[in-house]
PDB file as gemmi writes it, atoms N, CA and C in Angstrom:
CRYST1    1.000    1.000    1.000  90.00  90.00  90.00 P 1                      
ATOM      1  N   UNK A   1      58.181  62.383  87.515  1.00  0.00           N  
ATOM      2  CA  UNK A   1      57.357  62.807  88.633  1.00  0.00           C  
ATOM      3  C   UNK A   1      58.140  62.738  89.946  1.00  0.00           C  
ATOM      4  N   UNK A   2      58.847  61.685  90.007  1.00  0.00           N  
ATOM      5  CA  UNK A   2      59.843  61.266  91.351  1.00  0.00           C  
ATOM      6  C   UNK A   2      60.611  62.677  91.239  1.00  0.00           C  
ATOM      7  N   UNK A   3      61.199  63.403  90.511  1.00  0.00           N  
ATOM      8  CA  UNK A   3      62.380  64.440  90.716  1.00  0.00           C  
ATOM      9  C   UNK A   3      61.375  65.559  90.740  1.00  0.00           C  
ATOM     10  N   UNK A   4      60.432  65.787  90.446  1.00  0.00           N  
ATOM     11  CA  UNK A   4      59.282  66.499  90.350  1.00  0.00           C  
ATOM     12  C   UNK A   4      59.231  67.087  92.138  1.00  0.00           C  
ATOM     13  N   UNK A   5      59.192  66.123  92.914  1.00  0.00           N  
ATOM     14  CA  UNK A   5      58.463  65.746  94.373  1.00  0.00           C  
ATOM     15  C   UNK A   5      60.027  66.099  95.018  1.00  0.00           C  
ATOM     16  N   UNK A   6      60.923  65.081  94.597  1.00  0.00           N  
ATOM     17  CA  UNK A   6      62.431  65.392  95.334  1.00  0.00           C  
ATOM     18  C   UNK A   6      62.801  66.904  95.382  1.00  0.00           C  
ATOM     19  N   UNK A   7      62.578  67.265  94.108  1.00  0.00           N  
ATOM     20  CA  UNK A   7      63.214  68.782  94.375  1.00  0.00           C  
ATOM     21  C   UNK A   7      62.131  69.894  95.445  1.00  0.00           C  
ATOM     22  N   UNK A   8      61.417  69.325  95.650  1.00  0.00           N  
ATOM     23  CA  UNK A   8      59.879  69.766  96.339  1.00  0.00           C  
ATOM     24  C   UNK A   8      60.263  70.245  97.812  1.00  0.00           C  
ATOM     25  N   UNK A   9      60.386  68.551  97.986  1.00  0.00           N  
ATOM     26  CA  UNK A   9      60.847  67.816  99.355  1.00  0.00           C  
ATOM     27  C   UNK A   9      61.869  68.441  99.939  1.00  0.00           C  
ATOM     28  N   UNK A  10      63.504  68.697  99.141  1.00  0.00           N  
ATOM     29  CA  UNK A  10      64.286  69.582  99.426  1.00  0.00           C  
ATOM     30  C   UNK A  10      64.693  70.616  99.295  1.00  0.00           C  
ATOM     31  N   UNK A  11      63.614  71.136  98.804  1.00  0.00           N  
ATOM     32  CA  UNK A  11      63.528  73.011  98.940  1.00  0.00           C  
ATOM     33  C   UNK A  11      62.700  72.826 100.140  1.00  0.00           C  
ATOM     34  N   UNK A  12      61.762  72.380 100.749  1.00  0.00           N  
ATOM     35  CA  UNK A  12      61.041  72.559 102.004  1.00  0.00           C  
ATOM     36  C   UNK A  12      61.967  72.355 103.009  1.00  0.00           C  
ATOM     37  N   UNK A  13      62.751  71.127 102.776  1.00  0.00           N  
ATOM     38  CA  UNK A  13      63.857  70.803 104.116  1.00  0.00           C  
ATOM     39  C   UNK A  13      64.762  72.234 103.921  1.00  0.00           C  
ATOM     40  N   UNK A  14      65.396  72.647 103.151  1.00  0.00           N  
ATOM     41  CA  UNK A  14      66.003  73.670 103.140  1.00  0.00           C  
ATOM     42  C   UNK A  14      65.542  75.247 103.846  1.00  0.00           C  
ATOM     43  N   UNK A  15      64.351  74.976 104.075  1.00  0.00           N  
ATOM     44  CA  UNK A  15      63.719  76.671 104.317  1.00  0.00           C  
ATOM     45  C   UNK A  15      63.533  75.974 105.721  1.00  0.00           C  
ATOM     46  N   UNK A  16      62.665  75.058 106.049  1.00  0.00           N  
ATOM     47  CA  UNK A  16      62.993  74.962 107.267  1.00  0.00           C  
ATOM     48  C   UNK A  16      64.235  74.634 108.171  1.00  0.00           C  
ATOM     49  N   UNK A  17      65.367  74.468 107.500  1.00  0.00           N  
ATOM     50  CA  UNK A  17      66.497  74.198 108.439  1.00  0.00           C  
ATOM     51  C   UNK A  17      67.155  76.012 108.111  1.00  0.00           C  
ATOM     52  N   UNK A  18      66.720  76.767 107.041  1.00  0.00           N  
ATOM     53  CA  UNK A  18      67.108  78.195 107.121  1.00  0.00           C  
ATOM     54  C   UNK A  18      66.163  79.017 108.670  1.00  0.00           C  
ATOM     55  N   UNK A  19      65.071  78.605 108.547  1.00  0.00           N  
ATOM     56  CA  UNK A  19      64.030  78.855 109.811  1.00  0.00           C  
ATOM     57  C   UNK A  19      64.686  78.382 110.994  1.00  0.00           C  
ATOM     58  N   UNK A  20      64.920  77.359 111.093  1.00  0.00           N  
ATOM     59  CA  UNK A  20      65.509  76.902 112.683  1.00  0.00           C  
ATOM     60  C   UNK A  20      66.458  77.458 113.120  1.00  0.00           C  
ATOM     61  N   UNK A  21      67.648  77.683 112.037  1.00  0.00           N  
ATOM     62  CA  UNK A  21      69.144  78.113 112.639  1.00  0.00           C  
ATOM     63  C   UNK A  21      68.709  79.814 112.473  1.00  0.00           C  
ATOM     64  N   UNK A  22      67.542  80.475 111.940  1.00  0.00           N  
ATOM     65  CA  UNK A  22      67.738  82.250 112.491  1.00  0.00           C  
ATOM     66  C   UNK A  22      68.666  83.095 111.370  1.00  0.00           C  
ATOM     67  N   UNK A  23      68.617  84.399 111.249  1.00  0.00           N  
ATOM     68  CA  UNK A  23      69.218  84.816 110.632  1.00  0.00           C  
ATOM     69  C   UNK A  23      70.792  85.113 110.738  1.00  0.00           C  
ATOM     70  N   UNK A  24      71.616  84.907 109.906  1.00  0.00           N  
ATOM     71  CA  UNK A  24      72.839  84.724 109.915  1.00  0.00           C  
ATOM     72  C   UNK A  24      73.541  86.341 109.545  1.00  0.00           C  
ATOM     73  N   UNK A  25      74.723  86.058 110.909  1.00  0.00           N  
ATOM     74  CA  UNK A  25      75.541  87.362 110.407  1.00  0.00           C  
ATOM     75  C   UNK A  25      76.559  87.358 108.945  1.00  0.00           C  
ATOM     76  N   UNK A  26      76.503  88.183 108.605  1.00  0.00           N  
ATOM     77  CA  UNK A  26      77.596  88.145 107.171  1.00  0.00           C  
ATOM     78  C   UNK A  26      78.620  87.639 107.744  1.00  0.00           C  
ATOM     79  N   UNK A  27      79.572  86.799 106.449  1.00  0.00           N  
ATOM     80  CA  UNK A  27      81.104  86.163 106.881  1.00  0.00           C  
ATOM     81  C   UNK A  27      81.776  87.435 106.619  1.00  0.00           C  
ATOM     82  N   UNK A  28      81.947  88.499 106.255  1.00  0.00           N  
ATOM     83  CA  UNK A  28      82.711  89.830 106.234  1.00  0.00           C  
ATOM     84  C   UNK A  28      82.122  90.177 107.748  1.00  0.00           C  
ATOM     85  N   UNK A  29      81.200  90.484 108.057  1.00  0.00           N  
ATOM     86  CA  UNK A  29      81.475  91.276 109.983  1.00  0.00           C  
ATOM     87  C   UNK A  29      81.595  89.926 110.545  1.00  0.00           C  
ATOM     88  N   UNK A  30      81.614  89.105 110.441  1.00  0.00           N  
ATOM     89  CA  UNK A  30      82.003  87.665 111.299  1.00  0.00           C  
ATOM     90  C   UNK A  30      83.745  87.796 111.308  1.00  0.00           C  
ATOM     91  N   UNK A  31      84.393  87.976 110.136  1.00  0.00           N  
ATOM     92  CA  UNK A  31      85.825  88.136 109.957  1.00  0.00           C  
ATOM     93  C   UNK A  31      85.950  89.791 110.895  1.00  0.00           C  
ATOM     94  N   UNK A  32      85.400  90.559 109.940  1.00  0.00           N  
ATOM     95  CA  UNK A  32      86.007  92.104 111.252  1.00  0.00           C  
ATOM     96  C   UNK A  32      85.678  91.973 112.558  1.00  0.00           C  
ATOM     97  N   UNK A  33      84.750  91.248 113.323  1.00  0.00           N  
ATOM     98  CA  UNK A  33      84.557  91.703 114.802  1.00  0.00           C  
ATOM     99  C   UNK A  33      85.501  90.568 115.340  1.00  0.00           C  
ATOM    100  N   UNK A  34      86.083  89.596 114.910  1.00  0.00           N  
ATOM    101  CA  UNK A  34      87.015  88.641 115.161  1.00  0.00           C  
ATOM    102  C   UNK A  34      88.561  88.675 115.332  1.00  0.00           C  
ATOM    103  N   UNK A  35      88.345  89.965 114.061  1.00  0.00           N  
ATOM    104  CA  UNK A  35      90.040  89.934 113.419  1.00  0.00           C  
ATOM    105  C   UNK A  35      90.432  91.127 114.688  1.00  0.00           C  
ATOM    106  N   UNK A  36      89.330  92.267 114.693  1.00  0.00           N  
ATOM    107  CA  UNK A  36      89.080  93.146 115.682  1.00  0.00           C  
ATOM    108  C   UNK A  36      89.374  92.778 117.029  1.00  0.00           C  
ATOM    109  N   UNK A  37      88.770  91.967 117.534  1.00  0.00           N  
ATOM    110  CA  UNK A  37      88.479  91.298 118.980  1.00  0.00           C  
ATOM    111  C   UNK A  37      90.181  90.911 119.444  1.00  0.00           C  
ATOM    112  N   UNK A  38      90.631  90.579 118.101  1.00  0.00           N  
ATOM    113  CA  UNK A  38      92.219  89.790 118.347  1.00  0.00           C  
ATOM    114  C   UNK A  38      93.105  90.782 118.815  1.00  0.00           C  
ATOM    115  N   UNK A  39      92.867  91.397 117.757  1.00  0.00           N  
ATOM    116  CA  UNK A  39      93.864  93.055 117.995  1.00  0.00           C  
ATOM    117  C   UNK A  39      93.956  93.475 119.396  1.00  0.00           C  
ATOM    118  N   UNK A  40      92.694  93.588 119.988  1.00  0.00           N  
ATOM    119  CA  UNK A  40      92.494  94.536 121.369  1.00  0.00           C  
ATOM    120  C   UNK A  40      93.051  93.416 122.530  1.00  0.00           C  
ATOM    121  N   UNK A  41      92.782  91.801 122.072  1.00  0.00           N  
ATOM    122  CA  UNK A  41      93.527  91.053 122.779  1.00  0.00           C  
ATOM    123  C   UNK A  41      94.808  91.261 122.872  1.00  0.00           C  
ATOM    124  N   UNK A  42      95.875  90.940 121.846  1.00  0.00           N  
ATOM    125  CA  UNK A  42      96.979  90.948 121.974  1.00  0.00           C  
ATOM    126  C   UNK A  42      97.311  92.778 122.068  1.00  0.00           C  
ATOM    127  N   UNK A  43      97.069  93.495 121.768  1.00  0.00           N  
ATOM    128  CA  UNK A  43      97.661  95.093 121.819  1.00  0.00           C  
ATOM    129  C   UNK A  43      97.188  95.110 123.658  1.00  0.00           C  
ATOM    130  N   UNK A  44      96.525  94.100 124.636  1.00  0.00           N  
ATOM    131  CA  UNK A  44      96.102  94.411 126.006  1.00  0.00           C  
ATOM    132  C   UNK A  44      97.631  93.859 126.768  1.00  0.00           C  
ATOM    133  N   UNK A  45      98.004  92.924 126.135  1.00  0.00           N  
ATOM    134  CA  UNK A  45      99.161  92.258 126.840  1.00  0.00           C  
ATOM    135  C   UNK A  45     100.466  92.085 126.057  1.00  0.00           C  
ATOM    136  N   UNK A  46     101.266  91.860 127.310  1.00  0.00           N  
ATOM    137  CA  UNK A  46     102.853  92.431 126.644  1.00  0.00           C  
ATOM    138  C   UNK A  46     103.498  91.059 126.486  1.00  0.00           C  
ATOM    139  N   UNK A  47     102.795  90.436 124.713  1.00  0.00           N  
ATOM    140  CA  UNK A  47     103.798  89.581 124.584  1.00  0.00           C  
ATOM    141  C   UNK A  47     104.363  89.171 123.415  1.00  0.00           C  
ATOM    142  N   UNK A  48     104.888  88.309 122.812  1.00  0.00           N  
ATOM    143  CA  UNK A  48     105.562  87.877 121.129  1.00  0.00           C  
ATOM    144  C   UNK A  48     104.873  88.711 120.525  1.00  0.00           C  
ATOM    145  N   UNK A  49     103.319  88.031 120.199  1.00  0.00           N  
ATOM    146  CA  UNK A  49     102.619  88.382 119.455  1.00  0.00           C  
ATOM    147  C   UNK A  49     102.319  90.322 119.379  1.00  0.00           C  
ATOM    148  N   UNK A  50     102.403  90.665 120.156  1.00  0.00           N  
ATOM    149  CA  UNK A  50     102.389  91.930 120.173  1.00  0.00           C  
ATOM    150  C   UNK A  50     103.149  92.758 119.295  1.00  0.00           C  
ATOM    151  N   UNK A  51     104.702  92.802 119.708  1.00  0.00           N  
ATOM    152  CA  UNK A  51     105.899  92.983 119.164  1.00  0.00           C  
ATOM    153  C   UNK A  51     105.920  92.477 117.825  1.00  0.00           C  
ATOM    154  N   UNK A  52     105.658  91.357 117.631  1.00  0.00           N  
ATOM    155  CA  UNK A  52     105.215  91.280 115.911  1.00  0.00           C  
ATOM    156  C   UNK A  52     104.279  91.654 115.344  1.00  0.00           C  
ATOM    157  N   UNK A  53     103.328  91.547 115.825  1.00  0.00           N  
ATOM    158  CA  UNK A  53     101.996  92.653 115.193  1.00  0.00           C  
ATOM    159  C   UNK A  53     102.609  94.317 115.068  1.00  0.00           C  
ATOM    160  N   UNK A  54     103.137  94.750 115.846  1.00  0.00           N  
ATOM    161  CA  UNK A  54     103.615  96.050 116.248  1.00  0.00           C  
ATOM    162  C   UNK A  54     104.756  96.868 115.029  1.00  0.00           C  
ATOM    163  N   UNK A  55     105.331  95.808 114.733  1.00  0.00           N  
ATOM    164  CA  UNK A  55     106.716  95.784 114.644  1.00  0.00           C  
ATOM    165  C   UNK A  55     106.955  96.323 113.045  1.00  0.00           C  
ATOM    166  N   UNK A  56     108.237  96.548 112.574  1.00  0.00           N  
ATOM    167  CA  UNK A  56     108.304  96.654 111.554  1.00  0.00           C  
ATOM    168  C   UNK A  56     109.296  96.191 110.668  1.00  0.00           C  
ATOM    169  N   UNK A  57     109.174  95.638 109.599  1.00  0.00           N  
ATOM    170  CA  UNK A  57     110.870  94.780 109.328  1.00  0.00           C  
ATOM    171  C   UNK A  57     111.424  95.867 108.562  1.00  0.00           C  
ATOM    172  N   UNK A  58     112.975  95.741 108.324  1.00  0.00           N  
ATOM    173  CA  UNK A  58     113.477  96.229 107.433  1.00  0.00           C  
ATOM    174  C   UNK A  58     113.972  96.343 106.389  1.00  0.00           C  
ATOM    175  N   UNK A  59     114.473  97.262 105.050  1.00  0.00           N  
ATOM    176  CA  UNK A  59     114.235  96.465 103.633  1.00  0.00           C  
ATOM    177  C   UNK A  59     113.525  97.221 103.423  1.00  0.00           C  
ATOM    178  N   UNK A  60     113.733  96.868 101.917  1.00  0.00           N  
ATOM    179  CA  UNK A  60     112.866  96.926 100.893  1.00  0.00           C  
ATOM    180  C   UNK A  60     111.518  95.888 100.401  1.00  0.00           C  
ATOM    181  N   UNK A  61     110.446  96.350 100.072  1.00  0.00           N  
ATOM    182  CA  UNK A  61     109.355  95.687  99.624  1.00  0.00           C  
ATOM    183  C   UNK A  61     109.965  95.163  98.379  1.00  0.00           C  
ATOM    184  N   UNK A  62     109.278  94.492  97.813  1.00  0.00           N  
ATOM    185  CA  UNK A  62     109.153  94.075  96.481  1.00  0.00           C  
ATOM    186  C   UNK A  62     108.735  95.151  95.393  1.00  0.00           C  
ATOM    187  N   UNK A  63     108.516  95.252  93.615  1.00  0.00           N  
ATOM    188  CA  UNK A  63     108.106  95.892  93.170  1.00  0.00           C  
ATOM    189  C   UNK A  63     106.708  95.544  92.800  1.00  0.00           C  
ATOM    190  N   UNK A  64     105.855  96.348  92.053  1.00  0.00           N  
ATOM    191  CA  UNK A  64     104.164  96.061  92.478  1.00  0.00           C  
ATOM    192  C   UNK A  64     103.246  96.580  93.140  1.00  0.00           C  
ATOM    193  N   UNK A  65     102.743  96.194  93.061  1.00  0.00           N  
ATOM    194  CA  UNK A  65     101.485  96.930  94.038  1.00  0.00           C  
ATOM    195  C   UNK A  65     101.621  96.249  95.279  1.00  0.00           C  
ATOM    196  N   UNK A  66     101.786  96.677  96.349  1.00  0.00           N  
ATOM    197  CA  UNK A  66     101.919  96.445  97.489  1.00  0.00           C  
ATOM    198  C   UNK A  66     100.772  96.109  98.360  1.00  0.00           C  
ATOM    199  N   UNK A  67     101.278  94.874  98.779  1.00  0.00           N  
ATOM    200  CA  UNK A  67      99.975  94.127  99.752  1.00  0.00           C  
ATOM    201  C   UNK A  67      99.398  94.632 100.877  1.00  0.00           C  
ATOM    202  N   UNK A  68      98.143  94.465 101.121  1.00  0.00           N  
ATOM    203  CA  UNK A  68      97.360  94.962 102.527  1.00  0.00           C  
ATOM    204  C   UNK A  68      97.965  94.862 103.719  1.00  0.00           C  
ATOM    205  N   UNK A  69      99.005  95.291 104.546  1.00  0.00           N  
ATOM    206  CA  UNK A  69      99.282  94.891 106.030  1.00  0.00           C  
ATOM    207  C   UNK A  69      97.782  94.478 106.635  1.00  0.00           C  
ATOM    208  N   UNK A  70      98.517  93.796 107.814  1.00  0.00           N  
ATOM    209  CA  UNK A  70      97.058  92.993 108.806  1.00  0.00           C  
ATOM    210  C   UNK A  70      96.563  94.235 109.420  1.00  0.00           C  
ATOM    211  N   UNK A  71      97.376  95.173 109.538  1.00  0.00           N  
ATOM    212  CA  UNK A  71      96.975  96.502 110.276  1.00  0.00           C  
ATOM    213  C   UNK A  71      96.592  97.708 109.865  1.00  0.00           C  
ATOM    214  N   UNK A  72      96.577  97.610 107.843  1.00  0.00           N  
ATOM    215  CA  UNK A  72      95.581  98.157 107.085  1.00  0.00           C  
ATOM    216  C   UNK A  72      94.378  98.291 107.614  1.00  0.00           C  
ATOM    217  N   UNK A  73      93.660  96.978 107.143  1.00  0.00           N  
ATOM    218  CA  UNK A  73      92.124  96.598 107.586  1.00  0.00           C  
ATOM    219  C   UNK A  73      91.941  96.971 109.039  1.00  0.00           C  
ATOM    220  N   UNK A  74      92.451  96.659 109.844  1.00  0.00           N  
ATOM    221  CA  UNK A  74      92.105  97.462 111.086  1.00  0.00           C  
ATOM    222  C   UNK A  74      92.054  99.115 111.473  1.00  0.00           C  
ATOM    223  N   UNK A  75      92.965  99.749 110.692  1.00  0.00           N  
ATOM    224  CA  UNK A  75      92.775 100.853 110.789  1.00  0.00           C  
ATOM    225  C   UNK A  75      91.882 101.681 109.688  1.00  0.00           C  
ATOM    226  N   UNK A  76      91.272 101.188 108.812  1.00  0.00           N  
ATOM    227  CA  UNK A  76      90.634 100.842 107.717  1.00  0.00           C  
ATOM    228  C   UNK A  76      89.047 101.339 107.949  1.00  0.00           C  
ATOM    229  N   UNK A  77      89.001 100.163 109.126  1.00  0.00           N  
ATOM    230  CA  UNK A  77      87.592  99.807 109.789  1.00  0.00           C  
ATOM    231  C   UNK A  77      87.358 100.068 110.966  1.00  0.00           C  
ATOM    232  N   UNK A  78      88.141 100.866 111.488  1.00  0.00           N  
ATOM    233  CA  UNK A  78      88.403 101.492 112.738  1.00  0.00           C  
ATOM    234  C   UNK A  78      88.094 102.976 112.272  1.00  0.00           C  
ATOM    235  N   UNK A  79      89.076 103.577 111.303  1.00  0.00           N  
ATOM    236  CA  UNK A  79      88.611 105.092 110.920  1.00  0.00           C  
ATOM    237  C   UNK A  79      89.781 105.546 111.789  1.00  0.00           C  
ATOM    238  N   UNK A  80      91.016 104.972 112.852  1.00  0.00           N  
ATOM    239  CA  UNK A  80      91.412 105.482 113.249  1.00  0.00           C  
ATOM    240  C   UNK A  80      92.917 105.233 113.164  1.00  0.00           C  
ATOM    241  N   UNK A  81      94.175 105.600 113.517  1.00  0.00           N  
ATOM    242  CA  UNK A  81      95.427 105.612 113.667  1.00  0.00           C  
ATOM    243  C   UNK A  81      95.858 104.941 114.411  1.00  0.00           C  
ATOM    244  N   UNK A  82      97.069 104.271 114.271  1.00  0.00           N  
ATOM    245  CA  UNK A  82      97.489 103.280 115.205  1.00  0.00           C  
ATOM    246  C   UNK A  82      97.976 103.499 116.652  1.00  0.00           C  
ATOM    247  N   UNK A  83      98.528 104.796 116.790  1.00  0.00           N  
ATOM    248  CA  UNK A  83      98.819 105.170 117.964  1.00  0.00           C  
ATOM    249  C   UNK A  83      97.103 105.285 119.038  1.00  0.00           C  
ATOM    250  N   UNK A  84      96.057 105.879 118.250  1.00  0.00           N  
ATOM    251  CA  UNK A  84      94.390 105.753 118.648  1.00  0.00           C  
ATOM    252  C   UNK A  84      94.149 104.098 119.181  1.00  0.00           C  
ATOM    253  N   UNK A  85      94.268 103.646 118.032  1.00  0.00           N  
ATOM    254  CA  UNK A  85      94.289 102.345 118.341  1.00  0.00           C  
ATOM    255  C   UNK A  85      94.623 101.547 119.860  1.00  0.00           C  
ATOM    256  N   UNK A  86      95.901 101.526 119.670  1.00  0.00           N  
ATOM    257  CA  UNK A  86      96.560 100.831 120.902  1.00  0.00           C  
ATOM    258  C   UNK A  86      95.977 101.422 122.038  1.00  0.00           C  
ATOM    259  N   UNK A  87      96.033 102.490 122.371  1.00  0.00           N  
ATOM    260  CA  UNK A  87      95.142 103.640 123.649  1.00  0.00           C  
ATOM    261  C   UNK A  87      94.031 103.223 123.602  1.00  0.00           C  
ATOM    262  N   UNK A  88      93.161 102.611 122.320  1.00  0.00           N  
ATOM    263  CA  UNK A  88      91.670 102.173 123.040  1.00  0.00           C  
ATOM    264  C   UNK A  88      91.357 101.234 123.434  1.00  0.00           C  
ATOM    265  N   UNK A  89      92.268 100.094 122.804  1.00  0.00           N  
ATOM    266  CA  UNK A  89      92.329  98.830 123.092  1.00  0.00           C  
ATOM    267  C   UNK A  89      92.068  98.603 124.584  1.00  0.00           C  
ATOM    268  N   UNK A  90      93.280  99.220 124.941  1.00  0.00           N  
ATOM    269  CA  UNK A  90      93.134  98.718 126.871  1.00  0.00           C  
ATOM    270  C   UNK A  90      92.471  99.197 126.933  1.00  0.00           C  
ATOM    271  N   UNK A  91      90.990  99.613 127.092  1.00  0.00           N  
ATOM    272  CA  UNK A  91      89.755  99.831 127.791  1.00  0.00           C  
ATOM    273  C   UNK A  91      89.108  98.593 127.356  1.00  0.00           C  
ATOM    274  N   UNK A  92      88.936  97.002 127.675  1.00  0.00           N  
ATOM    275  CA  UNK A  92      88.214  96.879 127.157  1.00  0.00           C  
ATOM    276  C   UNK A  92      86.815  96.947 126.564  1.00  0.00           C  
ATOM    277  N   UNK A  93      85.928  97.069 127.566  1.00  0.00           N  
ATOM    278  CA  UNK A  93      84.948  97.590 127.391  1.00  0.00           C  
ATOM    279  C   UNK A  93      84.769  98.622 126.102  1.00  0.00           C  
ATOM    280  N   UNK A  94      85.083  99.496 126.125  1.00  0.00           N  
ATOM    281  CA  UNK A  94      85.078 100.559 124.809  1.00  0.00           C  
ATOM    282  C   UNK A  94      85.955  99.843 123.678  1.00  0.00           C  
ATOM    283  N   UNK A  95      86.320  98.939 123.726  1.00  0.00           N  
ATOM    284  CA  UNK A  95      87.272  98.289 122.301  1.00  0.00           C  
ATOM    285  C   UNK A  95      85.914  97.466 122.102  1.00  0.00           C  
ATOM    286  N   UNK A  96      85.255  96.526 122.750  1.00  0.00           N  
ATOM    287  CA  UNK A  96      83.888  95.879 122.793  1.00  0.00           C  
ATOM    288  C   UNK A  96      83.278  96.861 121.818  1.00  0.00           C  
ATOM    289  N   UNK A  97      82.553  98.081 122.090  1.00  0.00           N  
ATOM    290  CA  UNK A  97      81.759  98.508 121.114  1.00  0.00           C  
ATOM    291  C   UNK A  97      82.523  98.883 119.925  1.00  0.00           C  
ATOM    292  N   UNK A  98      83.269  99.581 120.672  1.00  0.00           N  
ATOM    293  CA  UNK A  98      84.261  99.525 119.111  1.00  0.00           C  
ATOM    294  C   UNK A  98      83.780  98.689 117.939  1.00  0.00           C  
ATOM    295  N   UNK A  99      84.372  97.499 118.358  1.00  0.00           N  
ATOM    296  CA  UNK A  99      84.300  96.139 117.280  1.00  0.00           C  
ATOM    297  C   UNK A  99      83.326  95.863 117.019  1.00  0.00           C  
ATOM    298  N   UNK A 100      81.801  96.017 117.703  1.00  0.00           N  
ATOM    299  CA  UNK A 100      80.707  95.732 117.703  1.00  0.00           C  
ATOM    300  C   UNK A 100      79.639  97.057 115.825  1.00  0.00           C  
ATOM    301  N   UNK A 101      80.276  97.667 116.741  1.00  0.00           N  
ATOM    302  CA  UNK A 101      80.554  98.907 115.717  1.00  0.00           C  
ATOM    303  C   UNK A 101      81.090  99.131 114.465  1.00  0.00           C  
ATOM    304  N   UNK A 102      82.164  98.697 114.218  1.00  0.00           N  
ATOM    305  CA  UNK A 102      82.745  98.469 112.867  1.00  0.00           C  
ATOM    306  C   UNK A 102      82.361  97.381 112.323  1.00  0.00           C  
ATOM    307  N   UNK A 103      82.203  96.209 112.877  1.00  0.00           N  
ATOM    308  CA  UNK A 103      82.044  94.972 112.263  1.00  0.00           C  
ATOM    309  C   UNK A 103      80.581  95.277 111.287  1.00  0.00           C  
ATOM    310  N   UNK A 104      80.247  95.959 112.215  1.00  0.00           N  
ATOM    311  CA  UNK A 104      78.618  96.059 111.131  1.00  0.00           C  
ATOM    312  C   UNK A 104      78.501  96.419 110.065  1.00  0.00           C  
ATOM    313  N   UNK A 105      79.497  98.065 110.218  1.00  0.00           N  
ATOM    314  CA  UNK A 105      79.397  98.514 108.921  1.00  0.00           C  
ATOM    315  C   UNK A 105      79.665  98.030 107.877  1.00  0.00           C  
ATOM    316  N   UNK A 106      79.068  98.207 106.347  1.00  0.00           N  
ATOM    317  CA  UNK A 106      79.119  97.611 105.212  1.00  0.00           C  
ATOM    318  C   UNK A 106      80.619  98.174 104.815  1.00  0.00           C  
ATOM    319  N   UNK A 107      81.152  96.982 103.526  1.00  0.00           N  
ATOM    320  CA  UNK A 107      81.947  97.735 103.648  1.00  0.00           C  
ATOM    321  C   UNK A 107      82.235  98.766 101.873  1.00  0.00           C  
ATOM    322  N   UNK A 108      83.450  99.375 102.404  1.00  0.00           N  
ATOM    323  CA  UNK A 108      82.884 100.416 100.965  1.00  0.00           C  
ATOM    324  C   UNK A 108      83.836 100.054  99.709  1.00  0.00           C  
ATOM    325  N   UNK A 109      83.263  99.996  98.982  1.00  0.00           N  
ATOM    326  CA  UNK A 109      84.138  99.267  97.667  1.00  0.00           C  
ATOM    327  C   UNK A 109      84.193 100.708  96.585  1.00  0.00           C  
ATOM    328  N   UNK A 110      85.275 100.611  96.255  1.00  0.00           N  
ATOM    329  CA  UNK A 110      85.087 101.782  94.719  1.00  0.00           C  
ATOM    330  C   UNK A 110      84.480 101.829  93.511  1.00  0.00           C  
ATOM    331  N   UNK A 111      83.424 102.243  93.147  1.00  0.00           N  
ATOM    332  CA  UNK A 111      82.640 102.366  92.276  1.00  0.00           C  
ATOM    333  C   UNK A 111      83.236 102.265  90.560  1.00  0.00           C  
ATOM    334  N   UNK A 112      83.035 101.142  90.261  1.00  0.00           N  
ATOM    335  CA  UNK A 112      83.306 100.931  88.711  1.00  0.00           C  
ATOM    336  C   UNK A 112      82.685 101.105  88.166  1.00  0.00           C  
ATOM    337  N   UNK A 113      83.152 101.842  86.845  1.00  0.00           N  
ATOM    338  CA  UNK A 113      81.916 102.654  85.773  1.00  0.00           C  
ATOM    339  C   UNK A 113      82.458 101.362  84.568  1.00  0.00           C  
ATOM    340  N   UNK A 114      81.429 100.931  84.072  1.00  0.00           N  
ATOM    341  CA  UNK A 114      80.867 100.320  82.901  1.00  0.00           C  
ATOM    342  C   UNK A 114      81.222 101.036  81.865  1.00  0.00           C  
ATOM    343  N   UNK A 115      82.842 101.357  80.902  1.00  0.00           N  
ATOM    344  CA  UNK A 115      82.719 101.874  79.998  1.00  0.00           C  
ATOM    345  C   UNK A 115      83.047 101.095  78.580  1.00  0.00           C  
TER     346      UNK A 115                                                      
END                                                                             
């Protein structure tokens, strides 16, 4: 009867501490309007971080399937080109909706068929 009541007790504490704190944004647009927000930071000012974000090494990759650059996903979820990119950034204001904008959207995964 005691675990009967406990599990009772903390499913109620649970809905009301889900009630108090409000509805929560997804950790996927919590990561894009963040990862986003960074970009338009550093692509606004001329410094390290820029030039390495920017930059490109030289060489050869490895063999394999080749990993996501950080500047995949941004242009990804942007819809736009990197040269677009950098040009919108310095506005901030319009990089604001920007990010506000992409972060929302869901994102799109490729459809696996069950065969």
């Amino acid at each position: 009867m005691n675990r009967l009541c406990f599990i009772v007790i903390v499913s109620a504490v649970r809905e009301l501490v889900v009630a108090y704190v409000g509805p929560q944004e997804p950790l996927l647009a919590t990561v894009k309007r963040r990862k986003l927000a960074w970009f338009g930071h550093v692509t606004r000012h001329d410094t390290l971080s820029k030039t390495i974000l920017q930059g490109t090494v030289e060489g050869k990759r490895r063999r394999g399937r080749q990993k996501k650059a950080w500047c995949d996903n941004i242009k990804e979820w942007t819809g736009m080109a990197m040269y677009e990119l950098v040009r919108s950034a310095s506005d901030r204001d319009a990089w604001r909706q920007k990010t506000d904008s992409s972060a929302l959207r869901s994102p799109r995964r490729p459809h696996r068929s069950r065969d």
